[in-house]
OpenMM code with the backbone's topology and positions (N, CA, C; nanometers):
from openmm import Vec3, app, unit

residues = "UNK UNK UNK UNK UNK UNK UNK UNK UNK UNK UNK UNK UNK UNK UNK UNK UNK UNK UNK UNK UNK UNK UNK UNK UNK UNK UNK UNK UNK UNK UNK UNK UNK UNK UNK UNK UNK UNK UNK UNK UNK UNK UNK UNK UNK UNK UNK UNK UNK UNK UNK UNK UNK UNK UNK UNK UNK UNK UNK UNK UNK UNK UNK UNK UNK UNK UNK UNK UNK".split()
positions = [
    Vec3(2.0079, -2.3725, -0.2372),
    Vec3(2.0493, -2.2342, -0.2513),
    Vec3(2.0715, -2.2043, -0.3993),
    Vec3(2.0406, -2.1035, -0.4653),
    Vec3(2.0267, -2.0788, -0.5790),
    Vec3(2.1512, -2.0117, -0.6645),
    Vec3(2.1904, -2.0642, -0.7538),
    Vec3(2.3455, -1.9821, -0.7748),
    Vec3(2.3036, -1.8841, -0.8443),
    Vec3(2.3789, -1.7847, -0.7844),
    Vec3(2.4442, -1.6597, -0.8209),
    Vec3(2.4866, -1.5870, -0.9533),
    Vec3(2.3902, -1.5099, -1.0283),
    Vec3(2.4242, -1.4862, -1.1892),
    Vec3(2.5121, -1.3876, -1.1683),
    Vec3(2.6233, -1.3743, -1.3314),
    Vec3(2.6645, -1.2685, -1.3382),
    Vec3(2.6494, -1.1783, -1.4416),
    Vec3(2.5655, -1.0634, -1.4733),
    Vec3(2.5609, -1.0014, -1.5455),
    Vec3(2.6441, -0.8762, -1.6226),
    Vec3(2.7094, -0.9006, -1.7240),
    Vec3(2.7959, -0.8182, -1.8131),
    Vec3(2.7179, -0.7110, -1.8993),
    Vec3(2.7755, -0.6001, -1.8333),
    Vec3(2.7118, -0.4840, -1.9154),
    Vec3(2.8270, -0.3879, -2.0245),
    Vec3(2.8000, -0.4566, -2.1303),
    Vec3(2.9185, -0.3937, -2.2097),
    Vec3(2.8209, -0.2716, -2.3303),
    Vec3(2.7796, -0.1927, -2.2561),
    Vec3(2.7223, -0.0835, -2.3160),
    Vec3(2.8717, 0.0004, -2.3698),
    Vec3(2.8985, 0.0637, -2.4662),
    Vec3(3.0012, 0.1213, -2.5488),
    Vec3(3.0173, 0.3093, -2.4377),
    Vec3(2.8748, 0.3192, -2.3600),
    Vec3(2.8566, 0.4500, -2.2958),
    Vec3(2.9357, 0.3890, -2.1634),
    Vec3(2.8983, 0.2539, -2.1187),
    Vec3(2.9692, 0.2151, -1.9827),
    Vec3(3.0969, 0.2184, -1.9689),
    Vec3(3.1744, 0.1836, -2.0766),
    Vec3(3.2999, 0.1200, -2.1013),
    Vec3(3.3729, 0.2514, -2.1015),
    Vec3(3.3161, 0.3680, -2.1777),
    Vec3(3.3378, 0.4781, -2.1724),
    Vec3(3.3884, 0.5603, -1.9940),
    Vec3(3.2830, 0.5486, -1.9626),
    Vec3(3.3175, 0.5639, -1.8327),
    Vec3(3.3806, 0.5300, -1.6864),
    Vec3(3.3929, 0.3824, -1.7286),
    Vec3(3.5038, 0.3116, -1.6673),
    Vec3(3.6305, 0.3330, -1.6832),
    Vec3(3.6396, 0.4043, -1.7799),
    Vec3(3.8036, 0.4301, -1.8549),
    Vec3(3.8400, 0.5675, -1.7846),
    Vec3(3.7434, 0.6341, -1.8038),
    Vec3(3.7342, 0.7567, -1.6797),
    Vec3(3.7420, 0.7665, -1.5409),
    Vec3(3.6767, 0.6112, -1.4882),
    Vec3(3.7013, 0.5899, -1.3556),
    Vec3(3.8368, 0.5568, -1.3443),
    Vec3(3.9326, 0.5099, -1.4309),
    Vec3(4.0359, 0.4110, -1.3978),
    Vec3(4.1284, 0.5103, -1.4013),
    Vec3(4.1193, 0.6264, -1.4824),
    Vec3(4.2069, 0.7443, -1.4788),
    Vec3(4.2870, 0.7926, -1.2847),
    Vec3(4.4062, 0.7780, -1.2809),
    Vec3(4.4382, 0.8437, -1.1806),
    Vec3(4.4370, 0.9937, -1.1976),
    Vec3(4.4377, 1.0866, -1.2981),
    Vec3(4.4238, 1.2251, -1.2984),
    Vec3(4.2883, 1.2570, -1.3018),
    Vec3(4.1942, 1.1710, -1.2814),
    Vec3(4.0266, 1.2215, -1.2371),
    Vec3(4.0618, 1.2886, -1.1127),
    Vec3(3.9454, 1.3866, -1.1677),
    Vec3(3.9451, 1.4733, -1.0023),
    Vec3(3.8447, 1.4018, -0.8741),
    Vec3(3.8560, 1.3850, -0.7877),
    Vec3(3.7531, 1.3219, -0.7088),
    Vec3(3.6294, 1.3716, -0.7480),
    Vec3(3.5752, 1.4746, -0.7374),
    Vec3(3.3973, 1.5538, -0.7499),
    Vec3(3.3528, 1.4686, -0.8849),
    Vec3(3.4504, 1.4867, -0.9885),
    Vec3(3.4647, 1.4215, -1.1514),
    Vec3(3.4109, 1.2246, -1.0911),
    Vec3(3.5209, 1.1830, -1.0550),
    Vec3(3.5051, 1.0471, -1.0001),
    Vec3(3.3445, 1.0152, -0.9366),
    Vec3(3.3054, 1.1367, -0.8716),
    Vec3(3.1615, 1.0662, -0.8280),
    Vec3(3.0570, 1.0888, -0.9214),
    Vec3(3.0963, 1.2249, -0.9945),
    Vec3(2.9372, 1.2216, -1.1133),
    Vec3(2.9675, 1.1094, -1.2009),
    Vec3(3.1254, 1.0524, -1.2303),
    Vec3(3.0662, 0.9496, -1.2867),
    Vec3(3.0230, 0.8022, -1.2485),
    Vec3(3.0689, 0.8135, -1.1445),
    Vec3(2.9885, 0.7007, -1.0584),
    Vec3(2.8720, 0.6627, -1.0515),
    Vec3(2.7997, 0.7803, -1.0056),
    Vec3(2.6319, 0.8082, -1.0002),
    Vec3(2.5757, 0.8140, -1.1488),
    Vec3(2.6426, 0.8414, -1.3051),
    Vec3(2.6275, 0.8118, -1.4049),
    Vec3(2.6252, 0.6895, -1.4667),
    Vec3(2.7159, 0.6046, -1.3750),
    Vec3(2.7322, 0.4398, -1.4084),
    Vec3(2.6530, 0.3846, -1.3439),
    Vec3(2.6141, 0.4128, -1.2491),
    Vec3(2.4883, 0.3347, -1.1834),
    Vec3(2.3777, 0.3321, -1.2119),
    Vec3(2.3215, 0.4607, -1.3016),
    Vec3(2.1868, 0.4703, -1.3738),
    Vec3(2.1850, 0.4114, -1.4613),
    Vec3(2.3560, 0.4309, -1.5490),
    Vec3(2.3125, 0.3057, -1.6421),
    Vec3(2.3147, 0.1826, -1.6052),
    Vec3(2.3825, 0.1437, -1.5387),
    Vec3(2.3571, -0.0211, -1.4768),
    Vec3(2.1831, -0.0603, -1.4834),
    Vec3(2.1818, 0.0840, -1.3525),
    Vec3(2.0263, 0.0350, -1.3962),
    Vec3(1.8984, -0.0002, -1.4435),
    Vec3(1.9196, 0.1007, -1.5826),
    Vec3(1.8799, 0.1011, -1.6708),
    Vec3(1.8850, -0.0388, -1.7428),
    Vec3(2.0048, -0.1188, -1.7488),
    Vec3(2.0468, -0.2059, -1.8350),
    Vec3(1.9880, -0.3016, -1.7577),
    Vec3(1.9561, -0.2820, -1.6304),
    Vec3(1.9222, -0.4308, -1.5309),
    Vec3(1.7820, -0.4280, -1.5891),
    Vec3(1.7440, -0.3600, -1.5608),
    Vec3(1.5991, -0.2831, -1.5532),
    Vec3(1.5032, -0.3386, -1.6668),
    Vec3(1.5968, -0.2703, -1.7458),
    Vec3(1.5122, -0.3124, -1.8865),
    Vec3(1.5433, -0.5116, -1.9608),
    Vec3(1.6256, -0.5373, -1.8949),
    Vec3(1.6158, -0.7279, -1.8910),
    Vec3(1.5004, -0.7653, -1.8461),
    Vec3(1.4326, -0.8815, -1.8842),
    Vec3(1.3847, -0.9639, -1.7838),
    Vec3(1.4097, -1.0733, -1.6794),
    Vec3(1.2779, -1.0482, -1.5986),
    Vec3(1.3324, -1.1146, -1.4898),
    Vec3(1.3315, -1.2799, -1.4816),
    Vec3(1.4491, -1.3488, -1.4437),
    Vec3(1.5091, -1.4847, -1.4857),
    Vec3(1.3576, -1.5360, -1.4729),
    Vec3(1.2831, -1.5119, -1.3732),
    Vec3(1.1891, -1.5819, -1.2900),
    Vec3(1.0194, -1.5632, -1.3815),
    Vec3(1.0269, -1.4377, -1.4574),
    Vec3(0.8899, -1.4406, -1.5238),
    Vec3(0.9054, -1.4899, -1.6788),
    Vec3(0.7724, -1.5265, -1.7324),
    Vec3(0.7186, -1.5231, -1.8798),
    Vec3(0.8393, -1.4600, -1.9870),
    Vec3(0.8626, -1.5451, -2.0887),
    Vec3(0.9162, -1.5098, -2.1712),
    Vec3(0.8656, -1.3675, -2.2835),
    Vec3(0.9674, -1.2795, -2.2281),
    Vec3(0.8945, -1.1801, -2.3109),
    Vec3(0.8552, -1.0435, -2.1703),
    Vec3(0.8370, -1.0879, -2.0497),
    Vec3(0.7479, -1.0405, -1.9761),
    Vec3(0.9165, -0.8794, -1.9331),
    Vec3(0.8119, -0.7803, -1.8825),
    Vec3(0.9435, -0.6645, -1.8715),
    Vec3(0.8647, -0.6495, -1.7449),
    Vec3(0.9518, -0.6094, -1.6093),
    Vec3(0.9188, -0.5096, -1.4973),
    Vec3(0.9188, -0.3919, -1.5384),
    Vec3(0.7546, -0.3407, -1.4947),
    Vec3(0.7288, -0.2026, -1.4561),
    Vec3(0.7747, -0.1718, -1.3603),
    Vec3(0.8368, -0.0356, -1.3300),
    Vec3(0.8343, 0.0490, -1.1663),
    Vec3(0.7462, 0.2006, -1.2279),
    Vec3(0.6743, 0.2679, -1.1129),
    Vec3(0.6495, 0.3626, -1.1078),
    Vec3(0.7325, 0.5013, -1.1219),
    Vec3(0.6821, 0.5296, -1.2036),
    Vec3(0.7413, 0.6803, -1.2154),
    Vec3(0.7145, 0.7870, -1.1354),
    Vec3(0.8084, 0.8635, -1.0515),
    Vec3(0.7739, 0.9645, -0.9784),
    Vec3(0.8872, 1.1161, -1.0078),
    Vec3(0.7899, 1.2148, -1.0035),
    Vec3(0.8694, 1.2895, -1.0198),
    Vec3(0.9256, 1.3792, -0.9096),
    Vec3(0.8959, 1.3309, -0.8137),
    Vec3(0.9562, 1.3806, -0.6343),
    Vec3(1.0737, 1.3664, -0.6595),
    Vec3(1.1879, 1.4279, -0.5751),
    Vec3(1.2834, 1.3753, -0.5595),
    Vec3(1.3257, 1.3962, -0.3913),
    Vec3(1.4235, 1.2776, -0.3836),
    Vec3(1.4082, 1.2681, -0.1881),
    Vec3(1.5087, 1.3464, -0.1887),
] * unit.nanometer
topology = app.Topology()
chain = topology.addChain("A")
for resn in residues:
    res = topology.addResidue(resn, chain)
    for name in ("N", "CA", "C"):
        topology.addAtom(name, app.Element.getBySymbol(name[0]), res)
């Protein structure tokens, strides 16, 4: 079984917004845009790493679409 990484995202924009999450005077509606703001960047930050498993150097593509569901 393969252990389990942990990845630290100390972007200066993330940290930012965690400090916002941690606020008890956030308004809830406030609390979820920035939620859904921290998660793009997460993903962004995952995203643009490579993957443990390919070529040194090597980046995942995903497709770009401009639909939205």
């Amino acid at each position: 079984m393969p252990i389990p990484t942990l990845t630290v995202i100390d972007h200066p924009l993330v940290q930012h917004k965690l400090t916002l999450l941690r606020r008890r005077e956030t308004p809830t509606a406030r609390f979820h845009e920035v939620m859904r703001e921290v998660s793009q960047l997460m993903g962004y930050e995952l995203d643009a790493r490579p993957s443990p498993g390919g070529p040194p150097g090597w980046k995942r593509r995903w497709p770009v679409s401009t639909r939205r569901c």
